[in-house]
C-alpha positions, 0 to 999 in steps of 0.5 A: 422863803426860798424863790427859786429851786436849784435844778439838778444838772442832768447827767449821763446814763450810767449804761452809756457812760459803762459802753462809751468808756469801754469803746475809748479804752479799746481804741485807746483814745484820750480824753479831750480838753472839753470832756473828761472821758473818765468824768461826766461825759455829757458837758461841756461841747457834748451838750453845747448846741453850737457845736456841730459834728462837722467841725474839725476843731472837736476830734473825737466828739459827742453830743448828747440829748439830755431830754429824758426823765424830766431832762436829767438823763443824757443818752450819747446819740451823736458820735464822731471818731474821724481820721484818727488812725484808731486801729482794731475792732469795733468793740461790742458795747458800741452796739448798745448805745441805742440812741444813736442817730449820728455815727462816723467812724470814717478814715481809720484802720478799723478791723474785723466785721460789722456785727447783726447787732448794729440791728439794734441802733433803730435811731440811726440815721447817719452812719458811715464806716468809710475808708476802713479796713473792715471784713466780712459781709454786710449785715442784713440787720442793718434794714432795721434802721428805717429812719436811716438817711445816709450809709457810708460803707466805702473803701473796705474789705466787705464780701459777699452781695448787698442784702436785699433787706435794706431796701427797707430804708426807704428814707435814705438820701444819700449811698456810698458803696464804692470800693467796698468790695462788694459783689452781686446784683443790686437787690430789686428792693433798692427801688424803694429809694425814692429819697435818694439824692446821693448814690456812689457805686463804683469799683464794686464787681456788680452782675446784671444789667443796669436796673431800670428802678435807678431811672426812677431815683427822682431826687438824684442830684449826684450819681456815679456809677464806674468800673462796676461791671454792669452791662447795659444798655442805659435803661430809657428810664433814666430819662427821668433824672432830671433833678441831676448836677452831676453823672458819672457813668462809666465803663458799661460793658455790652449794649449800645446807648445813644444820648437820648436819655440826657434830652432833659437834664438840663441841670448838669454841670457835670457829665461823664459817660466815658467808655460805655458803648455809647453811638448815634451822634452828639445832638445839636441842643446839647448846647442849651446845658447852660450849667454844663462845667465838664463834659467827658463822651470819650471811648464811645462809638459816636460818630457825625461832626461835633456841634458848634454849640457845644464848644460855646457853652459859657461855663464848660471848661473841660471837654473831652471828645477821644476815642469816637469816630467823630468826622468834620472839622474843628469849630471855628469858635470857642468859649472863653472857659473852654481850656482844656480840650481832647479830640484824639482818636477820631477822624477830624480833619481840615484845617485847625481854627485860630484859637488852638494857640491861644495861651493857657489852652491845654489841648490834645489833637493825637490821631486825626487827619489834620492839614496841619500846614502854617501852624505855628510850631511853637504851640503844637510842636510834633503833631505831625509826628501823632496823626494818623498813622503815625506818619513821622520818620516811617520808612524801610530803614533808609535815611534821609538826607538833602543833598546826593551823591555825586555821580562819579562816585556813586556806588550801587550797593544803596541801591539793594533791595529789601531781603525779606522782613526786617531787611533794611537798606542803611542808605537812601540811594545816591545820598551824601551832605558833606559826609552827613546824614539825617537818620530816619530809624531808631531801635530803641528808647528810655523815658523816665516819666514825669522825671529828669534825665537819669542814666542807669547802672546799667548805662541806658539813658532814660530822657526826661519826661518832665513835660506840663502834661494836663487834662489834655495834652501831648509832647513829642521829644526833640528829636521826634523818637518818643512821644506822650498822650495824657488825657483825664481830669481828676474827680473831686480833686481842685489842684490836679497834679499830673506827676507824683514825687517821692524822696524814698529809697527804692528796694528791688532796684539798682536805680532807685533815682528813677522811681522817684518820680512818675507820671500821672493820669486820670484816664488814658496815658499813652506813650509812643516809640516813633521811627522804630525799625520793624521787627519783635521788642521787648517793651519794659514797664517799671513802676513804684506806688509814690502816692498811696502809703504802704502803712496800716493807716486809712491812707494805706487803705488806697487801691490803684488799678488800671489796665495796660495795652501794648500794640493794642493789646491787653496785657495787664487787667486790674493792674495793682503796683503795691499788690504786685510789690507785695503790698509795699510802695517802696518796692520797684516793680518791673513788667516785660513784655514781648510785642512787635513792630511793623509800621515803625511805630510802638504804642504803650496805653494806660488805661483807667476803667473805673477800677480803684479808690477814688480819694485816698490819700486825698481827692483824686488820687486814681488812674495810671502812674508808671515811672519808666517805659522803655523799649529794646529789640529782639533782633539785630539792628540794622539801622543807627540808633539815634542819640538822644537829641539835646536840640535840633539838629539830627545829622551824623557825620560819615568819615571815610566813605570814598575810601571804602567806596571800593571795598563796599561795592565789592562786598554788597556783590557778594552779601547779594548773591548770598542772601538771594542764595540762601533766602528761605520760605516764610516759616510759621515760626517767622509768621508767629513772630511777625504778627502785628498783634501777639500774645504773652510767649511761654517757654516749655518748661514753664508750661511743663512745670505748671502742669507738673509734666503733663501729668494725668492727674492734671489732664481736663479732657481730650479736645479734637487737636490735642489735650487739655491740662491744668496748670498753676502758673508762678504768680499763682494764676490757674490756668487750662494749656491747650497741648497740640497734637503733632498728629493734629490736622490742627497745623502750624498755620491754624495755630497761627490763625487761632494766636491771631483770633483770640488775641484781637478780641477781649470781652467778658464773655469770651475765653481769655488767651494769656499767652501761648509757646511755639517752642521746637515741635511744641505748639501751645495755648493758655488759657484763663481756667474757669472751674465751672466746666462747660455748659453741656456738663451743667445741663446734661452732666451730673448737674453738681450745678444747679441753674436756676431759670434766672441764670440760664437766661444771663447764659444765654445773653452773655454768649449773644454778647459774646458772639455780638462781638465776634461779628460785629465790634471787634477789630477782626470780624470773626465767625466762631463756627462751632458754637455748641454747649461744650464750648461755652464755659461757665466762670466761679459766678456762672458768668459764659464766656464762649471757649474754643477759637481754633475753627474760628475763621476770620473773614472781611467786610461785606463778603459771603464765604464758600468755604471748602472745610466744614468744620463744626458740631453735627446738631449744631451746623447750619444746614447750608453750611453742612451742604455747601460750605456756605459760611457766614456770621448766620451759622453762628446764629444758629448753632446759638439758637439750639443753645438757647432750646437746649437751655429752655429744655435741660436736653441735648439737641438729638436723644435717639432714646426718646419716643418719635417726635421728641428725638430731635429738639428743633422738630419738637419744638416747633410742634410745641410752639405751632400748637401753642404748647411752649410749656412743655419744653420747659426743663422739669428741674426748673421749679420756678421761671418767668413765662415771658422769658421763656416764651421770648428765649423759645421764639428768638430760638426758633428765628435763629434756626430758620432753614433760610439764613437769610431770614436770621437775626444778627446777634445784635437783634438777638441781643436787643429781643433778649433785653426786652429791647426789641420785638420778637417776631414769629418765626416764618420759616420752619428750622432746618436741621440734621438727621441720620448722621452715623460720623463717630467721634469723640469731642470734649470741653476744654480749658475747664475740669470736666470732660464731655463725651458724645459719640453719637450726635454731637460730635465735632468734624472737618469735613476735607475740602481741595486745600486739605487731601486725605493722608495716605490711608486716611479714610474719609469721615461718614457723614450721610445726613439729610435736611428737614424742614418740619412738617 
């Protein structure tokens, strides 16, 4: 009798088995010891239950569940394909393995796009693709997979937005969508993941504002949210993510944010909120964070003392403070884990406690007011070079010495006087030390960064800067001619390494040597020219990507980016090494830039904002790297260059002055008389050069081939100062050249003043000036060229572009941003003046940003301007401005306040066409809104808008209009009414506006490829004041108007 019944072993589906092979015959993968690809494919650990997918010993793997059909059919659900270099497509077949739950398929080079057919793994729950170089838009279908607890996407090529339908999966706990390429907004039914524990969203070029939803994202335990383009505030929602350990916010464009909303998260062992507009102070009980391991509030707006407790946390071992405007001293105790500290750039002072020597303290205290007196030098050598101001070797070109020229030979030719800008006396009067000197002024510098001293073919000395830079750090060179700030901690990464090597053979170089190594930071790294005679420079930037592999691997997949700022300004956005190199990381890449001195010291500043992966090809590996800075000037020296110091002595031996003694003074006499003789007025073109803050300089005949001549075919429209052209740069940039009439009122003095306006201020709503040629008679301006046009063309032109109610209401608080930053966040407080439809342009994702600074004028704190030239846009210009040339940040208010009607209404601010109480927009609506008949303003093209928005957009219009200026919103209250942050109140005073204007002129849009004429009532003027007479046959413009105030 037969006791037992042998069982058959269960065996795999013959559909399976068919796909799978198929799948590893495309990737040409080979059969693993444990299995037999060509065999029976569920055995051995593909049904072995201890054998988990996590364990790198099985690579590639398959698991199997063999419960089917009376467990004698296996279906494949788990597959892992992990950091194999497999290359190409995804084949086919893998689509209809429909018993998936796991799939990785993680750090390879898989190529093409996701096919609608992954809608089909309806069991999938963990699925990533990350770290490829997959195409293409994400797939809808993939809502299809409701039982989906993790989506891995990142570090890929996608395009295009994240489908709304995915917010299907309401099961998901875990998000990875950094570095994916993706665009757009987040969908609103992304709310649904109230089982999310995990979200990346970094480096993505997201739109809009923050969602509120994230806020209620409970179970959140990790968030990062970086360099993504969101524009805040920090939604008050967020308050309840509680459950966090970790946040990573950074790089939030617009809105300002206290740190309120951290109140309760005392979970967090990290927290990062770096340059995100944050202000208020930092509260007392930030103390009570006991988890709290790295603490990062750097390139903020906070202000008030930094709270004891803070320093005292037990746990905290990275803090870092920069960039704010912190006041007060240092606290007097620290924690023991606290070993890496950054408070540069604040407004710190008094004297530093005892614990700024302990060992093993990596610190930075660059830029404040320290009483640095009886520090020990050994352990925070140079500071004194890097506080405020830059005080060390700071002079007009004399050097200093200790001990002065006897009487009975002193010569009076070191007496001069300086002879204009950039004239420096060599010598300090009466000085003499045994025919030695100490030299207080350079003209140049050559640092090889992160690398040893290495002279060039051409025969510059590159010092070494091979310097134990950490998280937080400083180092000035011996002989205090250059200095370097290093500030950021590496995410993720436990052994952070600070310099990168490589033993590769650099093309596109004579000095492949000082490629070879090269200086790394997480964040901001700043290097310094100190003691540098006054005047232009060419500063040279040399870079090579030693770290991220140029190969068709998954570690080629890596992006670095970071922005560069030299003298404080942005001259590289996005920077890219291996882009730029052509995708290579053996190829050098040099960058020059022209840039001036006028305190004697030079500042180069890179900077990370999120942009970039975060880990390929390992953990970390982000932020700026460069390999050289160095520094030349444009001008004749007239100071000693000081040699490279190998100790501490910086004396210079004189030989034979007594002898010449004679023959000097003779000569100073003469040199004297002719410099005073010859000594010329201060020339535009000498103020151009002069400018502390100046943009990139084209030649001509760049700009003349870019536009192709000025050819007509190129022209975009005919501004009131001259024409506007396209033209096509040599790295391929599309650009708008401003060409100034020579017959424009538009001289040499206001070309100057609009350089300086537009270089010292950077936001994403405003135009973007690359640069600018004052060659001979030539006086230009280039611009970033938007192809949407302007405003004015989209609302009342042939309307090509559609604007959607959403959208015109995003136009309407970018510019508010925009203007919020003119007036109040910018270096140089600026009014823009002509505020007006044809002046705010739209961007290739509709995106405004407010053009044409030309009438901009630049005013300081707390003064109210009478201004002798009115200078705008009739239907646009504040009445008292009109009338009195009464100018304040308010005439900006309200020109923004007719924008905002004119997008409710899809009209221009006067049609003398229509029936009588429709002619002028303010007039009609305010009779609208006095009768509570705000609907009818509504544009009859906008087929669907939210009534609220409208209501507020019509209400905050109506305030920004009111006769009195003074009763006006800022724009920052206009901003926060916008948000939905702020009330809107009813407006108390009617508008006040202009009527019967019979001045004709014609005015177009500038910097894009469409062309707006108005010849009736929106037409740009200056009105003459006494600084500018009429020329000679010159009739004064009509301007006969008068001011209503309604009815």
């Amino acid at each position: 009798m037969v006791r037992a019944q042998n069982r058959t072993r269960p065996t795999t589906h013959p559909d399976d088995a068919r796909a799978l092979n198929s799948i590893f015959a495309a990737w040409k993968i080979r059969a693993p010891r444990e299995w037999n690809i060509s065999g029976e494919l569920c055995s051995g650990v593909a049904i072995d239950a201890s054998v988990l997918d996590s364990n790198h010993a099985y690579n590639p793997l398959i698991k199997c569940d063999c419960s089917f059909q009376n467990s004698t059919i296996c279906r494949i659900n788990n597959i892992k394909v992990y950091a194999i270099d497999v290359v190409g497509p995804i084949p086919p077949e893998l689509w209809t393995l429909t018993y998936l739950t796991n799939l990785n398929l993680g750090q390879n080079y898989l190529t093409g796009s996701l096919s609608p057919a992954i809608g089909n793994l309806t069991r999938m729950q963990w699925m990533t693709f990350g770290i490829n170089a997959l195409s293409g838009p994400i797939p809808k279908e993939i809502g299809l997979l409701t039982d989906l607890r993790l989506l891995g996407i990142s570090s890929n090529n996608f395009s295009g937005s994240l489908p709304a339908e995915i917010g299907s999966c309401t099961k998901l706990q875990q998000m990875y969508i950094d570095s994916s390429g993706l665009s757009g907004g987040i969908p609103l039914s992304f709310a649904n993941f109230v089982e999310l524990e995990v979200a990346w969203i970094m480096d993505v070029e997201l739109t809009g504002r923050i969602p509120d939803f994230i806020g209620f994202w409970t179970k959140l335990t990790t968030l990062r949210i970086l360099g993504t383009g969101l524009s805040g505030p920090i939604p008050s929602s967020f308050s309840n993510l509680i459950a966090l350990t970790e946040l990573r916010l950074g790089d939030i464009s617009n809105g300002s944010s206290s740190l309120d909303f951290i109140k309760d998260m005392k979970s967090l062992s990290v927290l990062v909120l770096r340059n995100n507009n944050l202000t208020g102070t930092i509260p007392s009980t930030i103390g009570g964070y006991t988890s709290l391991q790295q603490v990062d509030l750097s390139f903020n707006k906070l202000h008030g003392p930094i709270p004891a407790s803070l320093f005292n946390l037990s746990r905290l071992t990275h803090l870092f403070l920069g960039n704010n405007t912190l006041n007060g001293s240092l606290p007097t105790l620290k924690g023991q884990s606290l070993s890496n500290l950054d408070v540069s750039y604040n407004d710190l002072s008094g004297s530093l406690p005892s614990w700024v020597s302990l060992p093993d303290l990596k610190l930075n205290l660059v830029a404040n007011n320290f009483t640095l007196e009886g520090l020990d030098n050994r352990v925070l050598s140079g500071l004194h070079c890097l506080q405020k101001n830059f005080p060390c070797n700071r002079g007009e070109g004399i050097c200093k010495c200790n001990k002065k020229i006897p009487s009975q030979i002193m010569f009076s030719m070191l007496n001069v006087q300086t002879y204009g800008q950039g004239s420096n006396v060599l010598l300090e009067k009466n000085c003499f030390k045994t025919f030695a000197i100490d030299w207080c002024l350079d003209y140049n510098f050559s640092i090889n960064c992160g690398g040893p001293e290495i002279r060039s073919v051409s025969g510059a000395l590159f010092e070494k800067e091979d310097a134990d830079l950490g998280p937080a750090s400083f180092v000035v060179s011996a002989a205090k001619r250059w200095a370097a700030s290093s500030v950021g901690n590496f995410a993720g990464s436990s052994n952070n390494i600070y310099i990168a090597t490589s033993l590769a053979q650099f093309i596109n170089t004579m000095d492949s040597e000082l490629f070879q190594s090269a200086r790394l930071s997480a964040s901001s790294l700043r290097y310094y020219g100190l003691g540098l005679e006054n005047g232009g420079y060419t500063v040279t930037l040399q870079f090579a990507e030693v770290q991220i592999e140029g190969s068709n691997s998954w570690k080629g997949i890596g992006r670095r980016r970071f922005n560069i700022y030299v003298q404080g300004r942005l001259v590289e956005k996005d920077f890219d090494i291996r882009r730029t190199a052509g995708g290579s990381s053996v190829r050098a890449v040099q960058r020059e830039y022209k840039t001036n001195v006028s305190e004697n010291h030079l500042e180069v500043h890179l900077f990370w904002a999120g942009k970039g992966t975060c880990c390929i090809p390992i953990q970390g590996a982000y932020g700026p790297l460069i390999a050289a800075v160095s520094a030349t000037p444009d001008f004749t020296p007239t100071v000693a260059n000081r040699p490279p110091s190998k100790g501490k002595s910086r004396t210079g031996t004189i030989v034979g002055v007594i002898v010449g003694v004679g023959l000097l003074s003779i000569f100073a006499g003469v040199v004297i008389l002719v410099i005073r003789k010859r000594r010329k007025p201060y020339t535009d073109d000498e103020e151009i050069l002069s400018m502390d803050v100046k943009p990139y300089t084209f030649t001509y005949s760049e700009l003349k081939n870019a536009t192709q001549d000025f050819d007509l075919s190129n022209k975009l429209g005919e501004g009131g100062f001259g024409a506007v052209y396209k033209g096509n740069l040599n790295d391929g940039r599309e650009v708008a050249v401003k060409q100034l009439s020579i017959g424009s009122r538009q001289g040499k003095g206001q070309f100057v003043a609009e350089i300086i306006a537009i270089s010292s201020v950077l936001h994403r709503n405003l135009v973007k000036l690359y640069g600018c040629c004052f060659e001979g008679d030539h006086r230009l301006l280039v611009y970033e060229y938007l192809p949407n046009g302007s405003l004015d063309q989209a609302l009342f032109g042939d309307k090509s572009l559609h604007l959607d109610w959403s959208t015109r209401y995003e136009i309407c608080l970018g510019v508010a941003r925009g203007l919020v930053y003119l007036h109040e966040e910018a270096s140089v407080r600026i009014i823009h003046r002509d505020v007006k439809a044809s002046n705010i342009l739209l961007d290739s994702e509709l995106v405004p940003k407010v053009s044409d600074f030309g009438l901009a004028k630049l005013y300081d704190d707390k003064k109210t301007h009478i201004s002798t030239r009115v200078a705008g846009t009739i239907g646009y210009l504040a009445p008292e401005y009109a009338m009195r040339g009464h100018l304040t940040e308010k005439t900006d208010v309200y020109a923004f306040g007719v924008v905002a009607l004119e997008l409710v209404s899809g009209r221009k601010n006067s049609d003398e066409n229509l029936e009588e109480g429709k002619k002028y927009l303010l007039e009609w609506a305010w009779n609208l809104h006095e009768k509570n008949r705000d609907v009818e303003l509504i544009d009859d093209e906008l087929s669907e808008y939210n009534m609220e928005e409208v209501k507020r957009m019509i209400g905050i219009a109506l305030l920004c209009t009111q006769s009195s200026y003074a009763l006006r919103p800022p724009m920052s209250r206009v901003v926060a009414m916008l948000s939905g942050d702020a009330e809107v109140n009813d407006a108390t005073s009617k508008p006040g506006y202009l009527t019967d204007c019979t001045f004709d002129d014609t005015t177009s849009s500038s910097f894009s490829n469409f062309q707006t004429k108005d010849t009736s009532f929106s037409t740009s003027f200056i009105a003459p004041g006494p600084e500018m007479p009429l020329r000679d046959g010159e009739s004064k413009p009509m301007v006969g108007f008068k001011i209503k105030e309604g009815r």
